[in-house]
N, C-alpha and C positions, 0 to 999 in steps of 0.2 A: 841400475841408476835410480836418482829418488825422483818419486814424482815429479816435484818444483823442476826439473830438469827437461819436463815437456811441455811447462806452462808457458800460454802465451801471455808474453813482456804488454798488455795492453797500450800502458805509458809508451814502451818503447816503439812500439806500431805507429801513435801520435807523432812521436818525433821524428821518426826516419818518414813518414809520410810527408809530415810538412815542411823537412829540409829546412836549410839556413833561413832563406827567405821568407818561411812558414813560420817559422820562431820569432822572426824579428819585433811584428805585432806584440807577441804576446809580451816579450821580455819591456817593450816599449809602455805594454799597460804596467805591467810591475814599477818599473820605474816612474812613470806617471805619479801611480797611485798608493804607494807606499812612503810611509813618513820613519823619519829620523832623528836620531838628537842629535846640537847642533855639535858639530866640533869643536867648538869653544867650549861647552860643558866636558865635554870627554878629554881635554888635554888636563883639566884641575879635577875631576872627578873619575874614574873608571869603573868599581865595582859600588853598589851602593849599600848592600846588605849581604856584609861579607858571611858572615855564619846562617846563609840559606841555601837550600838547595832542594830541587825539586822531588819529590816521595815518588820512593820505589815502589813496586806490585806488593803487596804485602803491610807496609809501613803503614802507621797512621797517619793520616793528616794532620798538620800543628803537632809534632811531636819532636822531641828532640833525641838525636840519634849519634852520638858520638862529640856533642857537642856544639853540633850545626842543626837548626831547626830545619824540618822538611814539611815541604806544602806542597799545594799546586803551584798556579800560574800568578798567585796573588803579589809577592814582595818583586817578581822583576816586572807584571804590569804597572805596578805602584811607581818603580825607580824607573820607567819609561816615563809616562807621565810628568812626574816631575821634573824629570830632565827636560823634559818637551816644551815648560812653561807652565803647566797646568796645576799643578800644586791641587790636586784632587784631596778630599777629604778621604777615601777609600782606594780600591785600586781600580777604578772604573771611575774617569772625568766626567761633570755632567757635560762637555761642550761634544764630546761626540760617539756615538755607538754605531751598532752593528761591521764592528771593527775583532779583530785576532790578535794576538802579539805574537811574533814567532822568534823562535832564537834559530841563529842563523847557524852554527856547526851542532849536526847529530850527536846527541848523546852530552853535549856538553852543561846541558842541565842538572847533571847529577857533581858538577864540581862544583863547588861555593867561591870557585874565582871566575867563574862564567857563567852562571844563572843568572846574576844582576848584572853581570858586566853590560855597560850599553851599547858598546860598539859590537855586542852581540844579540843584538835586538830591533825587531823592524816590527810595523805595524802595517797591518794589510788590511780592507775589506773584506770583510768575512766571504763572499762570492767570488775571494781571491786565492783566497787561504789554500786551499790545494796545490796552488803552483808553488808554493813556497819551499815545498819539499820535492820537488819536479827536480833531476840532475841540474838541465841546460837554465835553469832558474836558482839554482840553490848557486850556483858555478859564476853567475853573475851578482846575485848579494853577497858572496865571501868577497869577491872582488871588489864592489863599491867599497864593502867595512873596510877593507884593508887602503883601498885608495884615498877613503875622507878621514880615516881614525889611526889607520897602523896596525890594523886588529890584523892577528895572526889565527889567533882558535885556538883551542889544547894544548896543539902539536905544534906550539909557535912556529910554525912555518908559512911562509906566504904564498895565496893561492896560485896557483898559476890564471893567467890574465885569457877571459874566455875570447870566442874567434867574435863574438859582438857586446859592445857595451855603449848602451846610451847615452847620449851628453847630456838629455834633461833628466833631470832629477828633484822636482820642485817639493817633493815632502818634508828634505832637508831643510828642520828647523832653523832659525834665524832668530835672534834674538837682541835686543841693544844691548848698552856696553852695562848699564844700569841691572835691567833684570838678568844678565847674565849674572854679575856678581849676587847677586839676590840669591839665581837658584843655588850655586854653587858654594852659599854659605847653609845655603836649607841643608843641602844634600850633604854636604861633609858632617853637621851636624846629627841628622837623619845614621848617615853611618856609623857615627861612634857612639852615638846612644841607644840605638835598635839595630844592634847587629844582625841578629835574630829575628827583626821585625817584629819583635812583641816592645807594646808599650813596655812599660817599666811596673805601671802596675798591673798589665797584664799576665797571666802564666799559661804554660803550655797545655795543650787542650783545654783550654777554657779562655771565655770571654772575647773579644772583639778586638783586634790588632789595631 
């Protein structure tokens, strides 16, 4: 047998430890303290920087790789943001830090129809950020996306609905009827001009996106 077959689950020790009732705080901070873009952006916009996706172990950073630019975390921070209201010069708003972006289905960073997808995307507290990829925590943000956006993940399939889900949820962005249209004429535009996320007169490994 391999070793990983005698390691102890630490995570899993946390959770069977604190039982349903033990859980409930925590997912209660998630929901708290986690922000969204609003669903009104997400039914006119969905993906914002279709030819991104996030670099493999190997790849270069800013480099283009079949046609699709590969980076880090930069173009789906960027298309949160925006979404959000914030219209950031970069991918980093000056109105708030010590913040994460997480995408909410494993692995789905390496497609370019889910790296900027927004209803695959939550922001957390960076003192949060680890629960984000927590089973009993990941099993309730596929649920919210799917609840407030119709987000399915990958495998268009819809998550199954966990045994607790919070009714507050106040990160969920809000916006009037005004700057909604605003963002969502940024962001359509934002799409078919920098697919790629490089300005136009920028090129790949070089210069400033």
């Amino acid at each position: 047998m391999a070793k990983e077959e005698y390691a102890h689950d630490l995570d899993e020790m946390v959770q069977r430890s604190l039982g349903r009732e033990g859980l409930r705080p925590i997912i209660d901070w998630v929901a708290r303290f986690s922000y969204w873009v609003s669903p009104d952006i997400y039914r006119e916009i969905q993906v914002v920087f279709p030819k991104t996706r996030r670099k493999r172990p190997g790849e270069e950073d800013r480099s283009i790789v079949d046609g699709v630019a590969v980076w880090s975390n930069q173009p789906a921070s960027r298309a949160f943001w925006k979404a959000f209201g914030e219209s950031p010069a970069s991918h980093t708003p000056s109105n708030y830090r010590n913040f994460v972006l997480c995408h909410i289905y494993e692995g789905s960073v390496y497609d370019p129809n889910h790296f900027t997808n927004l209803a695959n995307a939550t922001v957390f507290p960076k003192c949060l950020e680890s629960f984000s990829e927590w089973p009993p925590v990941g099993a309730v943000l596929k649920w919210h996306s799917f609840r407030i956006y119709g987000y399915k993940g990958p495998r268009n399939a819809a998550p199954p609905e966990p045994e607790y889900y919070p009714a507050y949820w106040p990160g969920v962005s809000r916006l009037d009827t005004e700057t909604t249209q605003r963002v969502v004429s940024d962001l359509r535009k934002t799409s078919t001009s920098r697919p790629t996320y490089y300005s136009k007169a920028a090129s790949p490994r070089g210069g400033t996106p």
